[in-house]
C-alpha positions as CSV (number, residue, x, y, z in Angstrom):
1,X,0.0,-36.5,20.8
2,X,-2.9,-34.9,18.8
3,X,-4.8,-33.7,22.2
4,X,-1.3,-32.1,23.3
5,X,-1.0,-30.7,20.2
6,X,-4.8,-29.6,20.6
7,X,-4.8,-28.4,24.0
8,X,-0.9,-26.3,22.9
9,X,-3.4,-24.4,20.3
10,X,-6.2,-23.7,22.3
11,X,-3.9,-22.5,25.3
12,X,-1.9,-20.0,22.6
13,X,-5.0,-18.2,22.2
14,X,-6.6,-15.6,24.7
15,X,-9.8,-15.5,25.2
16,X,-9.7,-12.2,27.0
17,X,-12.5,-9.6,27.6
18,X,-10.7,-6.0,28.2
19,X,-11.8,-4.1,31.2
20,X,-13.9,-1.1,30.4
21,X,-11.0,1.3,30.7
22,X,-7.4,0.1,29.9
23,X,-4.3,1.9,31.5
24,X,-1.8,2.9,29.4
25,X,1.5,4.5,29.6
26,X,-0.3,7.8,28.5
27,X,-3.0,7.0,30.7
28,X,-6.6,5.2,30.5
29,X,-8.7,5.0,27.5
30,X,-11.8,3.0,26.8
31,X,-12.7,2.0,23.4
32,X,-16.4,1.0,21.7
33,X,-17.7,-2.6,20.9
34,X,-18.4,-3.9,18.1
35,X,-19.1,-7.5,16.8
36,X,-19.1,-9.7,13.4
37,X,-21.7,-12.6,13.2
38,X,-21.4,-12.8,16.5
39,X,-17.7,-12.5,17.6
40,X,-17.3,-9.5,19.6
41,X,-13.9,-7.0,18.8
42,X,-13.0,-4.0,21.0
43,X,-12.3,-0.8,18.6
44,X,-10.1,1.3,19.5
45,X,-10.8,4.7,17.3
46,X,-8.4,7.6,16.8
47,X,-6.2,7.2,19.4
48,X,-3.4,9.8,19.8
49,X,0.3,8.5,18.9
50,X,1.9,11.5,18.4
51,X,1.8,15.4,19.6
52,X,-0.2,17.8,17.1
53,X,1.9,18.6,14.2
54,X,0.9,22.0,14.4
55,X,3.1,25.2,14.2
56,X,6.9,25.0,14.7
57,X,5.7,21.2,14.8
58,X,5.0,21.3,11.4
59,X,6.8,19.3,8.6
60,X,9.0,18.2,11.5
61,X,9.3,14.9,13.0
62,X,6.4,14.0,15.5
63,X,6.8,14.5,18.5
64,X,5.7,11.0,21.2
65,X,2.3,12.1,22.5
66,X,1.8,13.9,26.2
67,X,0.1,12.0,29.0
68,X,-3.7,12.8,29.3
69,X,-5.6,13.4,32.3
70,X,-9.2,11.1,32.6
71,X,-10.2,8.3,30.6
72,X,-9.5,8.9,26.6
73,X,-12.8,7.8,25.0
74,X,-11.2,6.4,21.6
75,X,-14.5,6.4,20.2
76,X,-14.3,8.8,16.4
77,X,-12.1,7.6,14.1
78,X,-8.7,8.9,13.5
79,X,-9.6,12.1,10.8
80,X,-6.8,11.5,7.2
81,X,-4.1,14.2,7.0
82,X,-4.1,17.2,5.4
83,X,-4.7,16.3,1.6
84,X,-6.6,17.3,-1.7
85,X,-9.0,14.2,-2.2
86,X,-8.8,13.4,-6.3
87,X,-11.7,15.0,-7.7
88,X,-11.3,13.8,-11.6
89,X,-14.1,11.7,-11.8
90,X,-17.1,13.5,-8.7
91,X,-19.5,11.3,-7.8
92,X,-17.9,8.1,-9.2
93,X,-17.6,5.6,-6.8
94,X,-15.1,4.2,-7.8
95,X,-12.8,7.2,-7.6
96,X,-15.0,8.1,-4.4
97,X,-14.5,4.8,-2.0
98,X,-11.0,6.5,-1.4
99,X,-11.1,9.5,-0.6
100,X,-12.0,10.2,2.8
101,X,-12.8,14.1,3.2
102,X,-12.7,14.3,6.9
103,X,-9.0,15.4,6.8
104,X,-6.7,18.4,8.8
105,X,-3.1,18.5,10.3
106,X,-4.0,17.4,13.6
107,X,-4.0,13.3,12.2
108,X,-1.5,11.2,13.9
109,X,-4.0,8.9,15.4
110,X,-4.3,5.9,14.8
111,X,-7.4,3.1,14.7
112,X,-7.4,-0.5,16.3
113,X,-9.8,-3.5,16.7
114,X,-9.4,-6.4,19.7
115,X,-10.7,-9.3,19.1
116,X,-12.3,-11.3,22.2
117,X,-10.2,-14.5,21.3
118,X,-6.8,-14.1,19.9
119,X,-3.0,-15.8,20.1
120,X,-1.2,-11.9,20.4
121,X,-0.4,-11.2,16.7
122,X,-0.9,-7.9,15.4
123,X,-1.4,-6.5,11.9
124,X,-0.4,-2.9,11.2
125,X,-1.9,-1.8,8.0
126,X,-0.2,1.0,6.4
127,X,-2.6,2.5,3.6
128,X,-1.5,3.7,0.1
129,X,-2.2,6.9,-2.0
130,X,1.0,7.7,-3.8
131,X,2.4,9.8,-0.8
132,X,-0.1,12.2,-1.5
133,X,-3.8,11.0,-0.4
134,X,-5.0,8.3,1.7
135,X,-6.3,7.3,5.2
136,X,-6.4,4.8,7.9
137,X,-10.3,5.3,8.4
138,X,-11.6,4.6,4.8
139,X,-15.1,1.9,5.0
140,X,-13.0,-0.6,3.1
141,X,-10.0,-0.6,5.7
142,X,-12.6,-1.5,8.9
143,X,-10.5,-4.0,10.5
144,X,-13.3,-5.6,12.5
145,X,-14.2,-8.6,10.3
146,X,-10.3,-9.2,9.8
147,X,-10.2,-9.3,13.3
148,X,-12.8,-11.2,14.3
149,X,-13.0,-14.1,12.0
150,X,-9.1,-14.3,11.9
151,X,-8.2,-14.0,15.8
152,X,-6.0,-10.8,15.3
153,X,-5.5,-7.3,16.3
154,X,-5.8,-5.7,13.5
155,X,-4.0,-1.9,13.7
156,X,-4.5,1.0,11.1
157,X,-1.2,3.7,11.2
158,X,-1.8,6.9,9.9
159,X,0.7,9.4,9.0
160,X,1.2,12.8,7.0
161,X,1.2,12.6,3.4
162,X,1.9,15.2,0.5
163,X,4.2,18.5,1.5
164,X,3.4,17.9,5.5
165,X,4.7,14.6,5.2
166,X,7.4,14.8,2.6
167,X,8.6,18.4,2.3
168,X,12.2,18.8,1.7
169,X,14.6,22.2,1.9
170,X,17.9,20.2,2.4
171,X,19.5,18.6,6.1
172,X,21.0,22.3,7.0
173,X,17.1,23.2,7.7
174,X,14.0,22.4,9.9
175,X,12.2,20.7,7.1
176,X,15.0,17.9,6.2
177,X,12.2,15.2,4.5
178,X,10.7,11.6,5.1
179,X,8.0,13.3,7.9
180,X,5.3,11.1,6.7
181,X,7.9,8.2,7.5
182,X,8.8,9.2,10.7
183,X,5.3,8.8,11.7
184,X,4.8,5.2,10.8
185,X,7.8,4.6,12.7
186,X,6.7,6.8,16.0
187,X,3.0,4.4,15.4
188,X,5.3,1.5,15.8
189,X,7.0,2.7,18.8
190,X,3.2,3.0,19.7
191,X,2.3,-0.2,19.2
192,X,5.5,-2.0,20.7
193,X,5.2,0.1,24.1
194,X,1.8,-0.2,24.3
195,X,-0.1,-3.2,22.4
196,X,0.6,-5.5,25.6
197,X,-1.8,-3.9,27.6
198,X,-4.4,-5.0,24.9
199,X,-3.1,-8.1,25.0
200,X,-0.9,-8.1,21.8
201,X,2.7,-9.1,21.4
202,X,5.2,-6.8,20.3
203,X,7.4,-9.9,18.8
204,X,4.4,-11.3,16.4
205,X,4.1,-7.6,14.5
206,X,3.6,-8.0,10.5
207,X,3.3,-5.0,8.5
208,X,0.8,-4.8,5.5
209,X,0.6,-2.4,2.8
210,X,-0.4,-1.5,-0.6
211,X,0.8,0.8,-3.0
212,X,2.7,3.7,-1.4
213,X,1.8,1.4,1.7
214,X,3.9,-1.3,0.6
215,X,7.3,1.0,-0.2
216,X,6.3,2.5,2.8
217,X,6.3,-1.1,4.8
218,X,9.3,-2.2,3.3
219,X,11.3,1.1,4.4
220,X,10.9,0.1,7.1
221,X,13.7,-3.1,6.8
222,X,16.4,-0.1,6.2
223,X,15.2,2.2,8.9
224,X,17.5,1.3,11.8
225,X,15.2,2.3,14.7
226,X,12.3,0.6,12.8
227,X,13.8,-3.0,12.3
228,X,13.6,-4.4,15.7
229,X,9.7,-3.1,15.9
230,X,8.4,-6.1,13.2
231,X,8.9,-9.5,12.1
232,X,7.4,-9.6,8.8
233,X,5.6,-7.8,5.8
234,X,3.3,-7.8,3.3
235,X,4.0,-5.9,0.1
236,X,0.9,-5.4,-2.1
237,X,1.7,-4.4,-5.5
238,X,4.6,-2.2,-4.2
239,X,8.3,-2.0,-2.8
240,X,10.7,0.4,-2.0
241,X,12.8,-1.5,-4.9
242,X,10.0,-0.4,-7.2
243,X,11.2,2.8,-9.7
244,X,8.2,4.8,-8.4
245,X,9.0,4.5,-5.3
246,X,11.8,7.2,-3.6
247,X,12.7,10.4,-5.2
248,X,16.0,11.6,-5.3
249,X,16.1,15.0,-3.0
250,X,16.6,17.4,-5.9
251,X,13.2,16.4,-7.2
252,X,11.7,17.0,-3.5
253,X,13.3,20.1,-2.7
254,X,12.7,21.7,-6.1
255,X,9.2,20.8,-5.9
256,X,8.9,22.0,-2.3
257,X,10.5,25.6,-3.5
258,X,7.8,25.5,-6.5
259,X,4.5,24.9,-4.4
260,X,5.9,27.5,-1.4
261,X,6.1,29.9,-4.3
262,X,2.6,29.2,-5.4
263,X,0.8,29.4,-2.3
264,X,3.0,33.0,-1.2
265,X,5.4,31.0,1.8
266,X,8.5,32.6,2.5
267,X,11.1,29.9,2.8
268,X,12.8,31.7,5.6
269,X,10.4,30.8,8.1
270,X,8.1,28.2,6.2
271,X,6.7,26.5,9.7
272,X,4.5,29.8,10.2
273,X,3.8,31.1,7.2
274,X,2.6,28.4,5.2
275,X,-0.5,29.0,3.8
276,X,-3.1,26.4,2.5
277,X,-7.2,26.8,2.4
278,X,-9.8,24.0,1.9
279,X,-9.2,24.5,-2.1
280,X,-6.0,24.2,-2.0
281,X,-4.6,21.8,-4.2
282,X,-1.2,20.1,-4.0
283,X,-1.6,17.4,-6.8
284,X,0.5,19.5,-9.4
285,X,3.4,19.0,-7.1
286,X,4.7,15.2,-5.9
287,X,6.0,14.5,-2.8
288,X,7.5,11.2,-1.8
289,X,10.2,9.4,0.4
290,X,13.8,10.8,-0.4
291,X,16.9,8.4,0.0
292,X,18.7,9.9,3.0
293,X,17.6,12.4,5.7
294,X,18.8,12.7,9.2
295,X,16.4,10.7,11.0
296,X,14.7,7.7,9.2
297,X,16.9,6.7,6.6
298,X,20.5,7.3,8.2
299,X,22.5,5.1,5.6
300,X,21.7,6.5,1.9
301,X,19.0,4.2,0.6
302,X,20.3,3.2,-2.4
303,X,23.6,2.3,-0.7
304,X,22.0,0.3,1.6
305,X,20.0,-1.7,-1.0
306,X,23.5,-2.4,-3.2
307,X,24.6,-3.9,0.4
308,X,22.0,-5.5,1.1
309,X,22.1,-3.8,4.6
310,X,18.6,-4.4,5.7
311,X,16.4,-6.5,8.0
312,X,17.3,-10.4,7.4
313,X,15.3,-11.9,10.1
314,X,11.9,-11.3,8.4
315,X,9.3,-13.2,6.5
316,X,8.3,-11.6,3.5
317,X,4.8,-12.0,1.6
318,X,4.9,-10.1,-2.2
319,X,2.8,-9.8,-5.0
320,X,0.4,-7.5,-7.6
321,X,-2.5,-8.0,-9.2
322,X,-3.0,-9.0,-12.6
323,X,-4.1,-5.8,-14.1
324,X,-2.1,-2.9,-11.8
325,X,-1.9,-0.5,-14.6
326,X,-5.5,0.0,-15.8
327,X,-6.2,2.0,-13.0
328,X,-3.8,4.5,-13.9
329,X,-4.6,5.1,-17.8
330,X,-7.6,7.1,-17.6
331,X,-5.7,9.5,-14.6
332,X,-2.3,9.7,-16.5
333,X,-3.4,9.7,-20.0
334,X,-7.0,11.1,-21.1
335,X,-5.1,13.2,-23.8
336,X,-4.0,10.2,-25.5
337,X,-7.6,8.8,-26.2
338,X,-7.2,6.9,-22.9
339,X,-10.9,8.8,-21.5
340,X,-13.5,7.7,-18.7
341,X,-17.2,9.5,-18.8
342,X,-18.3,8.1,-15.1
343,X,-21.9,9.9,-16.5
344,X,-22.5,7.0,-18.6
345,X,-22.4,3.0,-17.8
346,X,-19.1,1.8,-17.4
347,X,-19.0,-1.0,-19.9
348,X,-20.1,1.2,-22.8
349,X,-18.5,1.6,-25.5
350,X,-17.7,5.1,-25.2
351,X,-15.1,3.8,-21.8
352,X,-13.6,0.7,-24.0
353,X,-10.6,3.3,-24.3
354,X,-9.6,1.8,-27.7
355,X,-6.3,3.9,-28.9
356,X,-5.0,4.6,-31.9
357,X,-1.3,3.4,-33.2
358,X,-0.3,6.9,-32.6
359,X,-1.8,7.1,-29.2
360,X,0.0,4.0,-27.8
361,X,3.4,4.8,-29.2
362,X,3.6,8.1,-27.3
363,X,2.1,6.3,-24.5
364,X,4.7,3.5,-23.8
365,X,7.2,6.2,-25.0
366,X,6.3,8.6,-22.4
367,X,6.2,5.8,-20.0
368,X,9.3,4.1,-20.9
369,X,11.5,7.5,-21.8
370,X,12.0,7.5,-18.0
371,X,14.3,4.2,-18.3
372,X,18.0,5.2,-19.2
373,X,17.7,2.3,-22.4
374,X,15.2,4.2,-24.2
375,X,16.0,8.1,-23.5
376,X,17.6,7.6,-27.2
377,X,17.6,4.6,-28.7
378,X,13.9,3.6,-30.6
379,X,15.4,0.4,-31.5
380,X,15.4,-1.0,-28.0
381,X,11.6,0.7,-27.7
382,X,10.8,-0.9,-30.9
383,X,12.1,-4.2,-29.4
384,X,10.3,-3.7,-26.4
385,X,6.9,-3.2,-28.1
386,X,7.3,-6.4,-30.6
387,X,7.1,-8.3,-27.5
388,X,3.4,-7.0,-26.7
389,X,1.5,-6.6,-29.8
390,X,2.3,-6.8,-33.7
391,X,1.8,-3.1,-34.9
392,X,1.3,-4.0,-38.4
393,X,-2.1,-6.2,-37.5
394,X,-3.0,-3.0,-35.8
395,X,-2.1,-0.7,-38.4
396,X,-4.8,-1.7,-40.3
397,X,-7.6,0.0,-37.3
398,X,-8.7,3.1,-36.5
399,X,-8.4,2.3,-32.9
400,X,-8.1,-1.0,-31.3
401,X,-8.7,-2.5,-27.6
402,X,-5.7,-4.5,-28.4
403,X,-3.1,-2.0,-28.1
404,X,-5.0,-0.6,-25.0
405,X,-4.3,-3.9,-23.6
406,X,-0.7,-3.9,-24.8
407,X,-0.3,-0.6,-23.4
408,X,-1.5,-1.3,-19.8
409,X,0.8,-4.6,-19.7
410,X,4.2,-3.3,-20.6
411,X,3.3,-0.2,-17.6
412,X,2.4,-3.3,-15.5
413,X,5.4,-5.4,-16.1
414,X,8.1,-2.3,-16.1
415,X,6.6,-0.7,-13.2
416,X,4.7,-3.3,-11.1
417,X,5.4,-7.1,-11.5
418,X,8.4,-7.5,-12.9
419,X,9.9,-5.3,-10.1
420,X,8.1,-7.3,-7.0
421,X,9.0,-10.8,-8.8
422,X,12.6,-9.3,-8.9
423,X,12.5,-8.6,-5.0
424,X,11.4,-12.0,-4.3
425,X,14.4,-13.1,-5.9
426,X,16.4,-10.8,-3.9
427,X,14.9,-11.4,-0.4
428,X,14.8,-15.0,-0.8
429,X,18.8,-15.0,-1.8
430,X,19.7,-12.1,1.2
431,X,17.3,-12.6,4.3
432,X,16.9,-15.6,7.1
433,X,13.2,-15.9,6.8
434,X,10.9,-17.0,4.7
435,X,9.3,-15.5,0.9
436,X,6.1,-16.0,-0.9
437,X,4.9,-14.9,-4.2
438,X,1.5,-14.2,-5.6
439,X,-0.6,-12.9,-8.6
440,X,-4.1,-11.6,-7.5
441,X,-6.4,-12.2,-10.5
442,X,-10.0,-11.8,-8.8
443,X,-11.9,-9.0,-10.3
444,X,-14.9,-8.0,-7.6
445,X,-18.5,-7.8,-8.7
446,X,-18.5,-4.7,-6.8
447,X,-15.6,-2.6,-9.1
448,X,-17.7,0.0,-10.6
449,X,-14.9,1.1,-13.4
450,X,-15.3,-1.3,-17.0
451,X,-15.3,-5.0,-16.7
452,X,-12.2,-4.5,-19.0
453,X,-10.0,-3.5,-16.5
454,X,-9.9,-7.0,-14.7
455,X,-8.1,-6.9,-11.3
456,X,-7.0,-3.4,-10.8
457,X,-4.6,-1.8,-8.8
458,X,-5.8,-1.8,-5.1
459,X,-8.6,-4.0,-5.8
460,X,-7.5,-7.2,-3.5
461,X,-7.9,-5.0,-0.4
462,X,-11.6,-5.5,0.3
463,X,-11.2,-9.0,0.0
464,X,-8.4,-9.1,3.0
465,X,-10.2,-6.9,5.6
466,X,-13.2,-9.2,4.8
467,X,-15.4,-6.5,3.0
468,X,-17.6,-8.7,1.1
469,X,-18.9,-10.1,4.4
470,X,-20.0,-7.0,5.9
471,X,-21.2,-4.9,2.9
472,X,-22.8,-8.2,1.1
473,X,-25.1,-5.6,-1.0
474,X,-22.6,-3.9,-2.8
475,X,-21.8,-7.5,-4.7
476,X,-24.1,-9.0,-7.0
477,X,-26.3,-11.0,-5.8
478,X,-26.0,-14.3,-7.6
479,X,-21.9,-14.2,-6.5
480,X,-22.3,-12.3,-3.4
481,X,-21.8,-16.3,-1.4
482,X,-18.6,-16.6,-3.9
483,X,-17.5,-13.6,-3.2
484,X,-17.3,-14.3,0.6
485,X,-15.7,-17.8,0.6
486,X,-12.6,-15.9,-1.5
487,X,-12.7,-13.0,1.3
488,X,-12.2,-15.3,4.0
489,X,-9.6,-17.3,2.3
490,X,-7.4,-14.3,1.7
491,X,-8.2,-13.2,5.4
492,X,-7.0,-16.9,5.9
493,X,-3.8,-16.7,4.1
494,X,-3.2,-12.6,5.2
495,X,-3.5,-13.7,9.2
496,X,-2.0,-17.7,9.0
497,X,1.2,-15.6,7.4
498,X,1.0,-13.0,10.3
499,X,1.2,-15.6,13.0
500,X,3.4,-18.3,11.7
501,X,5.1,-17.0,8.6
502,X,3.9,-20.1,6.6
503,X,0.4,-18.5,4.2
504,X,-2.1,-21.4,4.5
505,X,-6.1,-21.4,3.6
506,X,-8.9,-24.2,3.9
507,X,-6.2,-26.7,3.7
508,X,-4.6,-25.3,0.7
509,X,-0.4,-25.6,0.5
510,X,1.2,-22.1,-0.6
511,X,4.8,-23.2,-1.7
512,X,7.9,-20.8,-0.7
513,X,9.6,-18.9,-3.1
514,X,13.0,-20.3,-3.8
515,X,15.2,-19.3,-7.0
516,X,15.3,-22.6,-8.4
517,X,11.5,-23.1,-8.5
518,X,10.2,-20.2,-8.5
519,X,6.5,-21.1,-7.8
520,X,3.8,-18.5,-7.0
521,X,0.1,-18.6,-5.9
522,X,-2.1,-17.4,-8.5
523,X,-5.3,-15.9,-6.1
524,X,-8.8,-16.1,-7.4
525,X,-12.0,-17.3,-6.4
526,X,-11.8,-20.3,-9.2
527,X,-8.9,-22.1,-10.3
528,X,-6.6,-21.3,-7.3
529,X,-3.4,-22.8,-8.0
530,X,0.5,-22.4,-7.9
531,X,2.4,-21.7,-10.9
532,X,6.2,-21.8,-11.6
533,X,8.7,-19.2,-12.7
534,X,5.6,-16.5,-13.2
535,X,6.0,-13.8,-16.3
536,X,10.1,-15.0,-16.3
537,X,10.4,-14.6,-20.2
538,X,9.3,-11.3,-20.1
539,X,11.0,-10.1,-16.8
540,X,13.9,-11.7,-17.6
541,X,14.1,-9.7,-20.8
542,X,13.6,-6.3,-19.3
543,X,16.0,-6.7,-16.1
544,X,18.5,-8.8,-18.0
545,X,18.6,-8.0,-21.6
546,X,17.5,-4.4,-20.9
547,X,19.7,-3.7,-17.5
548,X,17.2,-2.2,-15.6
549,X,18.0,-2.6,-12.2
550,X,18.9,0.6,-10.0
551,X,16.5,2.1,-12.4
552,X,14.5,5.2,-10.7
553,X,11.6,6.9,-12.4
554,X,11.6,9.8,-10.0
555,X,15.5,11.4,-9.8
């Protein structure tokens, strides 16, 4: 039985090398090679999915791309959309390592690597930004090592972001919203028509994200032309049941009227006269997913959530990191004390971002004002704030790291954790598949920003696309070999997840999620281990006690 069971494995993998031009629907293409110690992977860079979304194609949905004449030599990677890279901290890397400054409006390509031995699963990584930056070609998204070591095609989507992928002037217009959408689902059309002739299968698809990447992903499982083009997902420290997540349309269209006003567009015929330049910035202006439109999300959103009218065959992977919020202090709040000076060593002690008692109450109030409970009523805030840090200890200081530390947790648990935790209890009581729950608590010896900060927000990626293995330098040296073991375990557990819906890693069990235990994996190079019923005080408290459910922080 064990050699059946040996020779069934071996025979569910293809050891296949592509020919040196593949035919396609569109026509042929021929990619580049590339290997990883030694395991050679076909790459497939910025390949067309989609027509130019140029002119009266602009801010519209994409348009399936034309045939092409010759062999397509996918070669340069797919360029980011049109964006203004975040320029608060120049030079710093590690504000730098995400934005990719190759960008324009002729984007929707898309970048894909083929291993030489594989079983026909395919990853499609949809990156994160906040709707408003990001791309598919950024050095830490290289899918080759993911690829190669884990026996997968790895596939990077791209698709508009800010005001060409989420403008909005109402469903009576051309520009009717959810663009950016509409492109991840054209990618997946892509893929399903096309992924065959690499030798993929379009029935073993799992969508990964992060962030924006993440709501994004798990759009998709209320998108009615999208649900039959994936089997499962991975949400990384995001949801579309997160607050942050869609905007109501008012916000959209509002914001959409504002910026056409700044940069001198007539809304009567925005396609044409839109005007942007290479200094343009949009970041003043947020642009994100909107609950209903005409073409991706048919059903109102929120509707279908409250009827659970989504994808139930699916297997679903969710989780954060321990720290999401400390990323975000020094962006949303340098006024409040909360500074970085990326001129001086990051662990100084001028970036310890100690706050004063003053300083962190208008913080959690500005943060927490957005949730109907606290519009009015201090007392709950008061309560709220109790739970994270005894204000008369820290009366008695200037400043204090402590209510830094308080700070960034109660953003964390109302805007990250306690949210994901809350859809795993969701999914695993409304879909057929399987759920699994995790808290990533590795921080890299690569993250330039303070020790302090611990496992930030977007900070487990490099370890799942295996970036420790191919940029060993970046890493210090004397837990550069530590470093790589965790990378391949969460490549491990990413890709055993992808092709069997059951998370697994150098023999290590990852327990389901199942309301009555409630058990989690707790990632990190040391100590990996499962806990039970993780952060449940506290996130009972604030969707129980506190009624936060249906709660949007953008309406």
């Amino acid at each position: 039985m064990r050699h059946l069971w040996s020779f069934a494995l071996i025979a569910a993998v293809h050891c296949t090398t592509l020919p040196e031009q593949v035919k396609l629907r569109n026509g042929l293409i021929k990619g580049v090679k590339q290997s990883h110690a030694g395991r050679q992977v076909t790459a497939f860079l910025g390949v067309p999915f989609a027509e130019s979304p140029l002119g009266s194609n602009r801010f519209s949905p994409p348009i399936p791309v034309a045939d092409w004449n010759g062999v397509f030599s996918a070669s340069q990677p797919a360029r980011a959309c049109y964006q203004s890279p975040s320029k608060m901290y120049d030079g710093f890397e590690g504000e730098e390592m995400w934005n990719d400054y190759n960008f324009g409006e002729d984007c929707l390509y898309l970048n894909f690597w083929v291993p030489e031995q594989h079983d026909g699963t395919v990853m499609v990584w949809i990156f994160g930004g906040g709707f408003t930056t990001g791309s598919p070609s950024l050095d830490l998204y290289d899918g080759r090592v993911l690829a190669a070591t884990q026996g997968v095609i790895v596939v990077n989507l791209n698709y508009r972001v800010g005001p060409f992928g989420f403008a909005y002037l109402g469903d009576d217009t051309t520009i009717t919203g959810n663009a950016g959408l509409l492109d991840q689902q054209l990618g997946l059309k892509w893929i399903s028509e096309n992924i065959g002739a690499f030798g993929g299968d379009s029935n073993k698809v799992t969508l990964f994200g992060e962030s924006a990447g993440a709501v994004s992903a798990t759009s998709h499982l209320l998108a009615e032309d999208s649900v039959n083009l994936f089997q499962r997902v991975i949400a990384q420290s995001g949801s579309v049941f997160n607050p942050w997540g869609p905007c109501s349309d008012s916000v959209i269209l509002n914001n959409t009227r504002r910026l056409a006003a700044r940069v001198g567009c007539s809304l009567s015929d925005p396609k044409s006269s839109f005007f942007y330049s290479p200094d343009a910035s949009f970041g003043d202006f947020g642009f994100a997913p909107i609950p209903k439109d005409k073409h991706f999300f048919k059903t109102d959103l929120f509707h279908s959530i409250a009827t659970e009218s989504y994808k139930k065959n699916v297997d679903i992977m969710v989780g954060a990191t321990q720290d999401e919020a400390t990323y975000f202090l020094s962006y949303i709040y340098p006024h409040l004390g909360m500074t970085f000076n990326q001129t001086q060593n990051a662990d100084s002690k001028d970036n310890k971002m100690a706050i004063s008692n003053e300083a962190f109450l208008n913080i959690v109030h500005n943060a927490l004002s957005r949730f109907e409970p606290f519009k009015s009523n201090r007392q709950k805030l008061d309560e709220v704030i109790k739970r994270y840090v005894n204000l008369n200890m820290t009366l008695k200081l200037k400043k204090s790291v402590l209510l830094r530390n308080a700070a960034a947790n109660i953003i964390d648990d109302f805007f990250f954790t306690c949210d994901l935790i809350a859809m795993a209890d969701r999914m695993n009581r409304n879909i057929n598949g399987k759920v699994y729950l995790y808290n990533f608590q590795q921080r890299s010896s690569w993250n330039p920003w303070p020790d302090w900060m611990g496992a930030m927000h977007g900070y487990e990626i490099e370890y799942h696309f295996g970036y420790p293995l191919r940029r060993s330098n970046k890493y210090n040296w004397l837990l550069v070999e530590e470093e790589k073991v965790f990378a391949n375990q969460m490549m491990q557990f990413w890709a055993s997840f992808a092709k069997t819906g059951i998370p697994t890693a150098d023999g290590l069990t990852w327990p389901e999620y199942q309301l009555n235990t409630k058990q989690a994996m707790i990632l990190r190079a040391m100590g990996m281990k499962t806990v039970t019923d993780l952060d449940g005080e506290k996130c009972a408290y604030i969707h129980n006690e506190i009624g936060l459910d249906g709660f949007r922080s953008c309406q």
